[in-house]
N, C-alpha and C positions, 0 to 999 in steps of 0.2 A: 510633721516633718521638719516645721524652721526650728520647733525646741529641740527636736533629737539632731539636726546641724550644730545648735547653740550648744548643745550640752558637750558633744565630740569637739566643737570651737575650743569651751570652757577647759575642758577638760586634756584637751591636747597644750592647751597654753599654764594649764597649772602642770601638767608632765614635763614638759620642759622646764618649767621655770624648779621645778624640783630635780629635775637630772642637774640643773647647770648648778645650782646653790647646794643639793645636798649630797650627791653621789658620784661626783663626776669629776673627774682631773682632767684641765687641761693639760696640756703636754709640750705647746710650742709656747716662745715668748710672744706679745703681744705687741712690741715693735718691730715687728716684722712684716704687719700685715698691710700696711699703707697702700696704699693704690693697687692691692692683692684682690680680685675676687675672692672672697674667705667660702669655702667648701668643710661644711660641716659632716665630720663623721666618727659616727657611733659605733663602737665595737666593744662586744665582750669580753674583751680578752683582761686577765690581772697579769701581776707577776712577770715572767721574761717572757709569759707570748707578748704580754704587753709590749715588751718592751723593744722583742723586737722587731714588731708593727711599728712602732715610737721611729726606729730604726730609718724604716722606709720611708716614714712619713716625713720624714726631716730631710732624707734623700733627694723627696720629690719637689721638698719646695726650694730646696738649693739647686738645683735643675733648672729654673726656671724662674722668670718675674714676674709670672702675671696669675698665679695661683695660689693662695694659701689654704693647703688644709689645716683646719682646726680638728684635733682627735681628741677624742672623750671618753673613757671610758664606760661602760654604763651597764648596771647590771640588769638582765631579765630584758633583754634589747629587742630579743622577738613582740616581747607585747609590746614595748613602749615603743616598739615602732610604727607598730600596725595600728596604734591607739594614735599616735601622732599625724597617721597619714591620714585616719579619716577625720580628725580633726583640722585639716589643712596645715597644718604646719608640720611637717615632717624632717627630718636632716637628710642634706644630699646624697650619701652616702649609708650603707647600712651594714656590718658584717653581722649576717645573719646564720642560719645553717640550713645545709646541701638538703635535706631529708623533707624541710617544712617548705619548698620553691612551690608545689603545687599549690596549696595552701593559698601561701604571698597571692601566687598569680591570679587564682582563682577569685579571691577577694578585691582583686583591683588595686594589692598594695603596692603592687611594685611596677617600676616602666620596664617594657618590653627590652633589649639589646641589641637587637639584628643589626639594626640600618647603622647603629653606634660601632658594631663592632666589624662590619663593614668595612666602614668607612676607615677602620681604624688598621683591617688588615688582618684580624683574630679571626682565626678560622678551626675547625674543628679537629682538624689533623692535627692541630698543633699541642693536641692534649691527651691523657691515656683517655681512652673510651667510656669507660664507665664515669670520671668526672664531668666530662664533660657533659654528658646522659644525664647529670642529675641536674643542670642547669638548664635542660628544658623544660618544655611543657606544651605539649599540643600545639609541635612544631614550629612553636618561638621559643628565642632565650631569653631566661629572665634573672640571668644572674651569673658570673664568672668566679673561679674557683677562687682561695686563697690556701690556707693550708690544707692537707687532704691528708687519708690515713685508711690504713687496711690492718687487720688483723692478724696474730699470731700464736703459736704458742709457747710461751715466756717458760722456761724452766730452769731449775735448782739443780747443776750440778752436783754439789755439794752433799744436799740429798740425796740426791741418785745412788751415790756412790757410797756412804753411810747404809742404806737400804741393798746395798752388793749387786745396784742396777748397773751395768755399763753408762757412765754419762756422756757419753759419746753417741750413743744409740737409743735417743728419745723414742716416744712410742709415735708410730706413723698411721695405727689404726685406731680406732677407738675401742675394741677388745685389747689392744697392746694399753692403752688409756684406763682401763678400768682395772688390768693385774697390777698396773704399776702403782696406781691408788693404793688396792689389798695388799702391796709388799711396802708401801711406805706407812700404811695408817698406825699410828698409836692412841694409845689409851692410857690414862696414868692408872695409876690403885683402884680410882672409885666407877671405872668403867668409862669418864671421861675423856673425849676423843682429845688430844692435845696437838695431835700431827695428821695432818692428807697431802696425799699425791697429788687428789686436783678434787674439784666443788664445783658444777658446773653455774651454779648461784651465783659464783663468787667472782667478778663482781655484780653480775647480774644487769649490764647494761643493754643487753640486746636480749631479749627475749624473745624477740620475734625472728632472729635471727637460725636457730637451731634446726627447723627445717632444711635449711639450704645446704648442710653437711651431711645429710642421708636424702637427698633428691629430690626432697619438698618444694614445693612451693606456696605462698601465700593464697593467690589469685591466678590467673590467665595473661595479666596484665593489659586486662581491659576493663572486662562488664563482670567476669565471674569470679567471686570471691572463692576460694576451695580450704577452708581451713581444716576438715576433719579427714583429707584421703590418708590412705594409709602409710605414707612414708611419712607425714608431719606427725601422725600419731604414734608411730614408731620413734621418732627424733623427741617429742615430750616423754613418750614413755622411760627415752634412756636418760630423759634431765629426772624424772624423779626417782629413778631406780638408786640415788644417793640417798634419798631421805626414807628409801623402803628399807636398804639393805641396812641401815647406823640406825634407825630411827629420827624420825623427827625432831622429836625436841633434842636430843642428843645434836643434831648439827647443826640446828638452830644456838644451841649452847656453845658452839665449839665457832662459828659463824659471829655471834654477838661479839668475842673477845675481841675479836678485829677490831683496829682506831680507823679513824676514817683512811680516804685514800691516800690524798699527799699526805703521810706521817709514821713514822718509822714502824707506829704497829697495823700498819697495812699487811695481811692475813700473808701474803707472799716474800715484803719486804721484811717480815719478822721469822721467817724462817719456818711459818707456821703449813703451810702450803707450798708445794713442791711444785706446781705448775700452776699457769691462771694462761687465758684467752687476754691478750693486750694487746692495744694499738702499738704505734710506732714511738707515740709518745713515753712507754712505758722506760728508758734507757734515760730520761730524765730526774728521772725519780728513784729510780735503781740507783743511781752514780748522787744521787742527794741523799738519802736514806741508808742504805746499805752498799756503801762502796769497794767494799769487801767479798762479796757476794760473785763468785765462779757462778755464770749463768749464760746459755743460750736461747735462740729463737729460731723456730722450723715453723711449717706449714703447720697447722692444726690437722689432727688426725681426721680419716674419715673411716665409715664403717667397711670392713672387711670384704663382705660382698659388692663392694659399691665404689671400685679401682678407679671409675671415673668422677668421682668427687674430691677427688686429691686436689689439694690446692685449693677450696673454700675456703674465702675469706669474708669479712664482714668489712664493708667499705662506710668509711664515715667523707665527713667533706663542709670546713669551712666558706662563706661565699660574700660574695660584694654585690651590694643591689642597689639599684637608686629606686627612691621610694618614692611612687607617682606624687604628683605637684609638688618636687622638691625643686629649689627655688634654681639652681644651678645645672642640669644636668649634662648638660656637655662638658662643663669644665668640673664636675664629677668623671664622669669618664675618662678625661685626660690623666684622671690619678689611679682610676682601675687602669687604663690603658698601662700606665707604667708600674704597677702592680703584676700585668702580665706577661711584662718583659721576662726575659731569662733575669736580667742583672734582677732588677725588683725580683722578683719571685721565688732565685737565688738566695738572696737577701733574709728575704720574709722564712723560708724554709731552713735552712740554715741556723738562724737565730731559733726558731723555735725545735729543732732538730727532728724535722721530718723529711719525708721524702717531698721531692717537687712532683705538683701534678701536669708538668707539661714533659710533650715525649723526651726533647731535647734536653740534656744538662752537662752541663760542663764537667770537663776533668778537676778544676779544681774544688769545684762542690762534691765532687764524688771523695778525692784525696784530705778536704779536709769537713768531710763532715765525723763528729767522734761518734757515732751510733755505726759500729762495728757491720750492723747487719740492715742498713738504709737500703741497702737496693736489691734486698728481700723483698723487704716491705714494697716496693714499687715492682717488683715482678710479681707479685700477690694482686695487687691493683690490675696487670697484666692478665690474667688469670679468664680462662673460659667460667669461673666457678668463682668469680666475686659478686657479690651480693650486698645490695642496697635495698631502704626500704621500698617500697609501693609508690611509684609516682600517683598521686592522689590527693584530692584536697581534703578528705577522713582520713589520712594516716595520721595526724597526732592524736586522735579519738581512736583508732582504730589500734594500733602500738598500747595504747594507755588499755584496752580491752583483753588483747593476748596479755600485758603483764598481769593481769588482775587473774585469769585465767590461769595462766602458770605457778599464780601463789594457792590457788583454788584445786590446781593437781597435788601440790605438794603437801597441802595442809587437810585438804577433806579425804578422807578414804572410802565414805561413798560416794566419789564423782569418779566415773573415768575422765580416762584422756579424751574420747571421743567423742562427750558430753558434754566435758568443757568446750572442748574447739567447737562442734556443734552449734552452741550458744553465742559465740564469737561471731562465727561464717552468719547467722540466720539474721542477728541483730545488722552487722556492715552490710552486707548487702542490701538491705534497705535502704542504707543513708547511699552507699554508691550506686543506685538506682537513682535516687532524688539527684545528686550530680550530675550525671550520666544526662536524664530526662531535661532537668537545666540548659545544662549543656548544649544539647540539640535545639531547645525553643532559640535558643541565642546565637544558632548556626554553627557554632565552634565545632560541633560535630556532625554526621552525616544522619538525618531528618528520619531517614527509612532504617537507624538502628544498623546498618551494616558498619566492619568493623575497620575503623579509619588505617593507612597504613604506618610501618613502623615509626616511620618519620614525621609522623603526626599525632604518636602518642603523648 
């Protein structure tokens, strides 16, 4: 046990000493910090999210004399955090993400929030529901939001209209979703597809998410995983019904031409795909790449039979943690505390041009924010039908399991649907049995297996 402390020591002190020398910018000057508590914090962010976090963080120490945050950019900041914390030496500060809290907490990386936030007046009201739901955990908080994001579906006027679709009259079903594909698809001479209406692949970020738009669910949202009932298999079956009806390699072919995301031959931004599933974020990269591009953004479709899944969205969610034995953690919280302000949070959203995750926001963030359709996006997040992952300490094993499954539907034709998720549901449930079981020896949960209430999920 003292080599495997020594070795997380060693090893947390060569992580930092490589964050701070090879990969990492600071971002304030260093005469500034003089008689400053210095409050170290790590975030992943490049480019103008960086920058404008850089933004707030400059805000907060001109605020005040007795704090200096030091920001760092740092890439892969989930491991290097979690590798730092059990090495003792950890940064006070952490933006981390919304989906991995169970994870954090479960592991002992992160300090709890309660009595912080408290103290501090941050109460739960103060935020859309579903954000704030992903910064618990078995009815403590272990993390506060920063930027937040819900899903949509991004479409190509331009196309529309070219293909003699109304562009005015997106499709609202997912059968209205799948004619308008058949009425945009092209093919050049050699049977090569060159143009789609939509790729459900494409980009292929949530894969666990496609249930929740035909009435799926993952689990029970406790002890029972349910991956194969019949509406999740229904919901996989209509992701690969693209690679049934074009053939496989034909959209794997038509799919490869795409350049990566931020870059003009992004499968949507080149004109190549007439609709994709994108965050909030996506109106950045539209107005960088193709600023030319007549496009709007509506709810994503839902199946036809299925009027009450209107408004399914896929919820993502930036966060601030302090990471247990980090040297500061009060005078860390005084910088999420103003991180949670309207002004800060204003600030922080704004610059990166999404919507705020708390309920209140001003008229002039509404007036000058330029994302046309921001407070879509935050009535999405509103939504009886938004959807986050799996609070659970197996969802990044468990997410990595459906993608692997979902490339396994699309590419083997002797596997069903039902057989993959099968395989999925039998293996997690094991591991969220051993959690579960943990769990209880350690009291967190109730000893006799009955099933804790909501507010201690």
């Amino acid at each position: 046990m003292k080599n495997a402390s020594a070795w997380f020591a060693a090893l947390g002190g060569a992580l930092v000493l490589g964050t701070m020398v090879w990969s990492e910018v600071i971002v304030q000057q260093p005469d500034k910090k003089e008689g400053k508590v210095i409050v170290t914090y790590w975030e992943k962010w490049t480019n103008f999210e960086a920058d404008a976090m850089r933004v707030v963080v400059e805000e907060f120490n001109r605020s005040q004399d007795k704090i200096y945050v030091e920001y760092l950019s740092v890439s892969n900041v989930s491991n290097k955090t979690m590798l730092s914390t059990a090495g003792g030496i950890p940064p006070d500060v952490a933006g981390l993400f919304g989906g991995n809290i169970a994870q954090y907490a479960s592991n002992g990386a992160v300090m709890p929030l309660d009595e912080l936030a408290k103290e501090a007046g941050i109460e739960q009201e103060q935020y859309i529901p579903v954000y704030w739901n992903m910064c618990t955990y078995r009815g403590k908080l272990w993390a506060l939001p920063t930027t937040p994001a819900s899903t949509a579906l991004h479409y190509n006027k331009g196309i529309l209209e070219e293909a003699g679709l109304d562009p005015n009259k997106p499709p609202t079903t997912i059968e209205e979703l799948d004619e308008m594909d058949a009425k945009i698809l092209k093919r050049d001479a050699s049977g090569k597809i060159v143009k789609m209406g939509f790729l459900p692949t494409e980009p292929g970020w949530w894969p666990w998410s496609w249930p929740s738009f035909f009435g799926g669910s993952l689990w029970n949202g406790y002890d029972k995983i349910t991956m194969a009932t019949p509406e999740n298999v229904r919901a996989y079956e209509w992701v690969r019904s693209y690679t049934r009806r074009y053939g496989l390699g034909t959209v794997q072919a038509f799919q490869q031409g795409f350049g990566g995301f931020d870059s003009p031959q992004n499968g949507f931004l080149d004109n190549k795909l007439a609709s994709v599933i994108q965050g909030v974020w996506m109106y950045n990269f539209i107005t960088k790449h193709n600023p030319e591009m007549k496009w709007a953004a509506v709810p994503f479709p839902h199946p036809a039979d299925r009027p009450d899944k209107a408004n399914t969205t896929v919820i993502d969610l930036d966060v601030l943690v302090i990471p247990r034995g980090a040297k500061h953690p009060k005078e860390a919280f005084e910088f999420i505390k103003f991180v949670q302000s309207q002004k800060g949070m204003e600030l922080l959203c704004l610059g990166q041009k999404k919507h705020s995750p708390l309920i209140k926001v001003s008229d002039e963030f509404i007036q000058a924010h330029p994302n046309p359709y921001v407070m879509l996006f935050a009535q999405q997040a509103l939504s009886v039908n938004a959807a986050s992952p799996p609070k659970t300490p197996i969802w990044p094993q468990w997410g990595d399991e459906i993608k692997t499954a979902l490339e396994k539907i699309n590419t083997d034709p002797n596997m069903t649907v039902k057989e993959a998720l099968e395989a999925v549901e039998k293996k997690m449930q094991i591991q969220l049995d051993r959690v579960l079981e943990s769990e209880r020896k350690l009291g967190i949960l109730p000893e006799d297996g009955s099933r804790p209430s909501e507010d201690q999920l």
